[in-house]
N, C-alpha and C positions, 0 to 999 in steps of 0.2 A: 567418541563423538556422538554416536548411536545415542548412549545413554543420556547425554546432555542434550541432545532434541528431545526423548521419553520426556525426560524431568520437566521441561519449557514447556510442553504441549499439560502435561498432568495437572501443573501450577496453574496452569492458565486455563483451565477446567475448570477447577475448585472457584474460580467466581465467575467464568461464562460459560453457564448450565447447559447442557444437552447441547454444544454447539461444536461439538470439539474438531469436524470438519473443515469447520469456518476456521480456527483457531490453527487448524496446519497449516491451507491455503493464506491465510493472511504472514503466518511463520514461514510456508514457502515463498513466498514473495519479497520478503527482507530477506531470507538467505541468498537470494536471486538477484539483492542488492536493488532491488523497485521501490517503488511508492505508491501505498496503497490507499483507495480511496472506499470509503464505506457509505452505500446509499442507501436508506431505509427511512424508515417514522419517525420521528421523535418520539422516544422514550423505549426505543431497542434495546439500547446496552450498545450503542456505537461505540462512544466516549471512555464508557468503560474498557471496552475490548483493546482500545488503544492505549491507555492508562496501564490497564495490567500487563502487555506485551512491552511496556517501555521497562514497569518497573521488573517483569521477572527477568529481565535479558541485562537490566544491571546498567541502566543506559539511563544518560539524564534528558527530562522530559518537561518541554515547556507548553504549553496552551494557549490558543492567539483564539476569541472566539470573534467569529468572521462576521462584520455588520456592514452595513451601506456607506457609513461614514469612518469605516477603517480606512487608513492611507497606506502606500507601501512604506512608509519609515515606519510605523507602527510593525511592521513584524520583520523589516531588513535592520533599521537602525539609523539614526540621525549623528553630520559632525556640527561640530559646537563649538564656536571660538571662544578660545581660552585667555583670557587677557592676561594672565600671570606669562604664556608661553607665547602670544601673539600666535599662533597657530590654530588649528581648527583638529580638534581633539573628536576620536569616532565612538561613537556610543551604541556596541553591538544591540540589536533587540532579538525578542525571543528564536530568531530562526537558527542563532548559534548553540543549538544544542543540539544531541544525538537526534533524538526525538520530537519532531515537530508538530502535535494536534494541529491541525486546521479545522474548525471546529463551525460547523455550517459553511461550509467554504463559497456556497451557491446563494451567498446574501451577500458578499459582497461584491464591488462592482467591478469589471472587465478589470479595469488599471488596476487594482487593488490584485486583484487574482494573476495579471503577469508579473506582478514582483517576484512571484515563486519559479517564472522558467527557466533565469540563470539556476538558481540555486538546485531545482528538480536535474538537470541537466548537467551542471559543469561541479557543482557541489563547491560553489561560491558566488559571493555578492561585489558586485562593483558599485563603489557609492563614492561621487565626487571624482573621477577617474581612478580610483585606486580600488584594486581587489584584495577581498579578506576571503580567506578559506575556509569554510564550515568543518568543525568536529568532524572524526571519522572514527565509528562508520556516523552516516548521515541518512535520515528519513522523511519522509514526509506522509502520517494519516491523514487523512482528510475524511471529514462528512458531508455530507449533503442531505438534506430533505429532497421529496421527491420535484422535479421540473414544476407541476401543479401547481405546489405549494405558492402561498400569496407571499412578495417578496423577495423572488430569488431568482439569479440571472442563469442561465444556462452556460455551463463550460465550455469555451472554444475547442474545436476538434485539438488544437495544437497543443490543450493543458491536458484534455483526456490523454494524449499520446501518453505523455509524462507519466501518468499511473501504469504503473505496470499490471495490477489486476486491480476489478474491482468486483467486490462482494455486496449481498445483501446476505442480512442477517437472519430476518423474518422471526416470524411471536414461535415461542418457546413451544416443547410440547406439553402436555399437562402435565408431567410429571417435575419436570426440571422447571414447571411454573408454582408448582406447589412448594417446590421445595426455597423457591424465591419468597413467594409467601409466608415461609417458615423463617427467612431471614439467617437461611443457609448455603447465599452463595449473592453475587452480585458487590455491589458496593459495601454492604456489610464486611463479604469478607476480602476485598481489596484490599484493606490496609494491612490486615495481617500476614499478606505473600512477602513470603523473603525472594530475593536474586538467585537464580541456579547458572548466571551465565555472566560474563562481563561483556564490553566492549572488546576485549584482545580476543576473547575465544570466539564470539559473532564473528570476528573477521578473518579469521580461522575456519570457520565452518563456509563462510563465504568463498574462500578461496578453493576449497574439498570440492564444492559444486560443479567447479568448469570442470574437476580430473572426474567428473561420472560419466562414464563412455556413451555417447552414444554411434549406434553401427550406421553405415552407408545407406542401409537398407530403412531406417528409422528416419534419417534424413532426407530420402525420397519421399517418405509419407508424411512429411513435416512440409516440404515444399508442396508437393502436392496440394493438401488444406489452404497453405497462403495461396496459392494459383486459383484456387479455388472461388475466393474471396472477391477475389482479383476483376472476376468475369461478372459474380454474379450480384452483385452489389455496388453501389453508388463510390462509393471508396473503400477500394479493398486494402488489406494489412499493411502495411508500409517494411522496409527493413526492420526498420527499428523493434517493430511490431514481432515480426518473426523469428529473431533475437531473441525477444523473450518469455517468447514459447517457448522457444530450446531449452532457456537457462533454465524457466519453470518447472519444466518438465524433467530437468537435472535436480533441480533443490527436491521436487515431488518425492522421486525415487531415493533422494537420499535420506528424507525423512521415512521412507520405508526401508529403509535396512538395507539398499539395494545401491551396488556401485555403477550401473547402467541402467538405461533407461529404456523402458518396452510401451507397448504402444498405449497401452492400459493409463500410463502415468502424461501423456500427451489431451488424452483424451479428459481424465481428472481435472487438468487444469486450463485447457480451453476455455469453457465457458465466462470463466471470472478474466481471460487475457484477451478475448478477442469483441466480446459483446456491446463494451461501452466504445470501440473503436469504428465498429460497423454503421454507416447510415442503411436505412430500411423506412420501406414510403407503409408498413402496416407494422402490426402487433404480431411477430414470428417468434419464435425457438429458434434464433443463429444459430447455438450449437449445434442443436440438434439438427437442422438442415445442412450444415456441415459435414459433422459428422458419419449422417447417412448417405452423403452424398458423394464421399471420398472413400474409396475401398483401400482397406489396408496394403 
């Protein structure tokens, strides 16, 4: 299993340059079984990042790009009476696939953006009373431009829950921008990544995550941080929330070779699980004031 995280992380190098941090966090995160969402600039490599993680893991990959005048049948799917059957016939849309881009998600509007909480949630769509079950495994990336930008609504605290982490990607360093400039890595080389993974082995490695131990003692400083939260902020971590810390911190360790979890691998993926959850009335370091503020 070891060497089939290596190979996922390595391929998924080879077209997003210098990031390869980002690229395990965003892989702990599906292994962790979440939905990630990426907030950055336009012209990151957001899009990309989700493209290549769909295609190296061997998972099929649809793209809904998110506007004001998207509807939720536009990405759940519309029924359609059929006059040969007199019946009303369902016509899945793009959210039946492994892989779901949500592609600006912060352009479009509230209603449009809760078509995704059954599906983030229960990993199915009810349309017309009747439920259809989404592929498994099932995902959701999503982008956003930043809040500022002209155009775009802000995510209800309730869709943030839903993402299990969220990352920014940030400008490349020079080196891994030069080398984009050279037309030796980004979209160029996306199309040429073969698969190192299927659908059966992701959910394989998905299941490996809950058996990585973590001790009594790990668990105290896991509560700890959510209590933490709790006090010193407007809305602090919810269950849900501290769930999947744990699991985070289970996929972390596991993508390090490691079948338990130490405190080092809690700390790693804090900042992307718990920051877009936090209100805060200024411009702070969450982690960070977490962090320094809960002793091991």
């Amino acid at each position: 299993m070891q060497n089939t995280i290596n190979a996922i992380i390595q391929a998924a190098s080879q077209v997003i340059l210098g990031k390869e941090s980002h690229i395990k966090l965003s892989l702990t995160c599906l292994l962790a079984g979440g939905h990630l969402l990426i907030e950055d600039l336009p012209g990151m490599g957001k899009t990309t990042l989700a493209h290549t993680l769909a295609q190296v893991l061997g998972l099929s990959f649809r793209r809904t790009q998110f506007t004001s005048d998207l509807l939720p049948a536009d990405i759940i799917g519309v029924s359609v009476f059929d006059r040969n059957t007199s019946n009303f016939q369902f016509h899945p849309g793009p959210i039946f696939s492994n892989v779901l881009l949500a592609d600006e998600i912060n352009r479009a509007t509230p209603k449009t953006q809760s078509a995704l909480l059954e599906a983030m949630e229960e990993h199915q769509v009810t349309v017309d009373g009747n439920t259809h079950l989404l592929p498994s495994p099932f995902f959701v990336i999503a982008t956003q431009n930043p809040k500022h930008h002209i155009g775009t609504f802000a995510l209800p605290e309730s869709q943030l829950d839903r993402f299990l982490m969220r990352i920014t990607l940030g400008y490349p360093d020079s080196q891994s921008e030069r080398a984009l400039l050279q037309n030796k890595g980004g979209r160029a080389n996306a199309q040429h990544i073969q698969a190192v993974c299927d659908g059966e082995t992701l959910l394989k490695l998905q299941q490996n995550v809950s058996h990585v131990h973590v001790s009594d003692a790990l668990l105290d400083y896991l509560q700890a941080l959510i209590q933490y939260t709790r006090t010193q902020f407007n809305t602090g971590l919810s269950p849900r929330a501290g769930l999947g810390l744990r699991q985070c911190a289970q996929a972390w360790a596991m993508c390090e070779g490691r079948d338990f979890v130490i405190p080092e691998d809690i700390q790693a993926v804090l900042p992307s699980v718990v920051t877009h959850r936090l209100q805060t009335d200024g411009n702070i370091n969450i982690a960070k004031q977490i962090l320094d503020n809960v002793a091991i």
